[in-house]
Structures are given as C-alpha cells and as structure tokens.
C-alpha positions as CSV (number, residue, x, y, z in Angstrom):
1,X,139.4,70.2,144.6
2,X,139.1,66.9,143.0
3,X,141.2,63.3,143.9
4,X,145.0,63.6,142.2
5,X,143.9,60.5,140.3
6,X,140.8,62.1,138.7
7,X,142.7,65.5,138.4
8,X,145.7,63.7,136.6
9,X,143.6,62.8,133.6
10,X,141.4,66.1,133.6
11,X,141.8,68.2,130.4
12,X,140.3,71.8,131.1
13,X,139.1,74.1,128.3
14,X,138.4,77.3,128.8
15,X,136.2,79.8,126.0
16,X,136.1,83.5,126.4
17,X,133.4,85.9,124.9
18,X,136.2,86.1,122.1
19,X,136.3,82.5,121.3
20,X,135.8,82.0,118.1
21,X,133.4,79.1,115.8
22,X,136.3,78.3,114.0
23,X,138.2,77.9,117.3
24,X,135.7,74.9,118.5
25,X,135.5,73.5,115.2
26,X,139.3,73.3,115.4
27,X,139.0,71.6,119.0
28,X,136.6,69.0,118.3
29,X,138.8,68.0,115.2
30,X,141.9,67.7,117.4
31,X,139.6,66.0,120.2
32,X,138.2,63.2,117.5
33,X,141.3,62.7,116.0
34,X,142.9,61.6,119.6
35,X,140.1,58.5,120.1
C-alpha cells in the first residue's frame, strides 16, 4: 500500500482491451480541463 496522504490524492484509471480511442480522447479532455 501507499501513505493515506499520498493515497488521498491518487486518481486511478483503469483501461481494458475494450477501451476505446475515443474513450482516452474523452479522458485527457476532462483531465486538461481540470488544471
């Protein structure tokens, strides 16, 4: 495991063999638009 402090601001994201292009694409917009 990892420290609570580092785990509380730890975002995991998963991709399967059915994950999508558009899917990321979608992710990395949502990502950018939260900085």
């Amino acid at each position: 495991g990892v420290a609570d402090d580092v785990a509380a601001r730890t975002i995991r994201v998963s991709l399967g063999w059915n994950t999508r292009a558009q899917e990321l694409e979608r992710f990395a917009e949502a990502w950018a638009s939260l900085t």
